[in-house]
N, C-alpha and C positions, 0 to 999 in steps of 0.2 A: 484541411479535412472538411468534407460539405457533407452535412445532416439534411436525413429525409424526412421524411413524412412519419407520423409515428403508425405504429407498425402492432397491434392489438399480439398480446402473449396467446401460443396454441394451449399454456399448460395452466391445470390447475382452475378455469375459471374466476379467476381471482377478480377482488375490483379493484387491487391496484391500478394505476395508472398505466399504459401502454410505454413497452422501449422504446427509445427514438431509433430509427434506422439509419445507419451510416454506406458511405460508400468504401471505404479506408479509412486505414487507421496510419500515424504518425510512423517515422523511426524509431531507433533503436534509444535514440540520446532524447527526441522528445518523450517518448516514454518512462524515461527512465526520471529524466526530470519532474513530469507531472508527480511519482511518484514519489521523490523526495521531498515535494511539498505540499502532500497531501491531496492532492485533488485528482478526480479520476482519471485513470489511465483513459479511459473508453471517450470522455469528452473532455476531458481538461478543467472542470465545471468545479468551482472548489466546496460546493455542499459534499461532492463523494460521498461516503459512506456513512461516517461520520455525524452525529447531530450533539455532541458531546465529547469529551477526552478517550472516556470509555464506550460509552455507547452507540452502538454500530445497527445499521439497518441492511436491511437484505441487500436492497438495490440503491444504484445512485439517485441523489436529490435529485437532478436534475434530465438527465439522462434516462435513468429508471434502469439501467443495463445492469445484471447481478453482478456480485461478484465471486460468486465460488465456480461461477459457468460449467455445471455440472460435473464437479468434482470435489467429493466427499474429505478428500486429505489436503484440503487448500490451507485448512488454519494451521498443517505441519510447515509448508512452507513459508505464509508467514511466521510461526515462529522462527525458524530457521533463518528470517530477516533481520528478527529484531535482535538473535543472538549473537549476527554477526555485526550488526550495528549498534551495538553494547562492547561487545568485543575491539571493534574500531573504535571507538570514544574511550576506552581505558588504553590502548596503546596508545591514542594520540595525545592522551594526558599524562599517561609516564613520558611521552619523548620531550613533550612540551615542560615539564618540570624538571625531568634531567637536564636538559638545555637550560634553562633559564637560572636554574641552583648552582652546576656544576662550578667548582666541583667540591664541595660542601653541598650534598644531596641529602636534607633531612627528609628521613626514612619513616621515622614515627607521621610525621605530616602526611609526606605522599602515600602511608598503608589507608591514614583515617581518607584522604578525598579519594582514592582509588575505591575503595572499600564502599565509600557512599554512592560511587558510580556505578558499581557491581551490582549494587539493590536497589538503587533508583534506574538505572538505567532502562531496564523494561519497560518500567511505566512511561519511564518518556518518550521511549519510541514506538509505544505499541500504535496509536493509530497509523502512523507514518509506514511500520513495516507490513501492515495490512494493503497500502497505497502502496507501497513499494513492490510486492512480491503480485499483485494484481497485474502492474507495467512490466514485471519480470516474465508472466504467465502470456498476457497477452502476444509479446514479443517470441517466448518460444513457443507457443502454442496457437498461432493466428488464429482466430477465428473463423469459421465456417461461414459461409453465405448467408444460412436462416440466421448464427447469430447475430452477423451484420446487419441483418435487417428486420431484428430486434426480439427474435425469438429465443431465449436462453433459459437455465434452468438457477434461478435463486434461489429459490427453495426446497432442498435434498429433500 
């Protein structure tokens, strides 16, 4: 991917810093990776969004490209990330426990670590599914020309 020049936002007059301007963006599987480990789908940059576990800023560190890209129900999708990446973590720790006990499966055991991953689980993966469903959105939703070249909307 080659980045341009940066590219002054049309909206809002703001003093944030200007998007960078891209030519293209990655695949389906670079995508998808940036987003499993947090760093922006739009450049790869690992500030993304993030400047804390919980604390989220409009636009990337680096990049400066939003990320709700002018759509109001982004944070339904990311949750819909995180609950399926909650969801995958407690099957893959019942199968991983079934296997490993079998077959003398204590049950009291695997309710209590199941059970802590039911309610920790969110937290753990909330930054992650905000990066994740960003590389999900970007991919079905390619970007427009102005966004490429750094004109988007962060701020509903």
């Amino acid at each position: 991917m080659s980045k341009g020049t940066d590219i002054s936002s049309s909206q809002g007059g703001s003093s944030e810093l200007p998007a960078v301007a891209f030519d293209s963006l990655p695949g389906f599987w670079a995508l998808l990776g940036r987003g499993l480990t947090r760093r922006c789908a739009w450049c790869g940059d690992r500030k993304a969004y993030f400047t804390g576990w919980f604390r989220r800023q409009d636009a990337c560190g680096a990049c400066r490209h939003g990320w709700r890209r002018g759509d109001e129900a982004f944070e339904l999708g990311a949750t819909t990330a995180n609950i399926i990446l909650t969801f995958f973590s407690i099957l893959i720790a019942i199968l991983v426990a079934v296997v490993i006990t079998w077959p003398d499966v204590p049950t009291a055991a695997l309710i209590v670590i199941i059970g802590s991953l039911a309610v920790l689980g969110p937290a753990l993966w909330y930054p992650v599914s905000f990066t994740l469903w960003q590389a999900v959105d970007l991919f079905m939703r390619r970007p427009e020309p102005s966004e490429l070249a750094g004109h988007g909307d962060a701020d509903l």
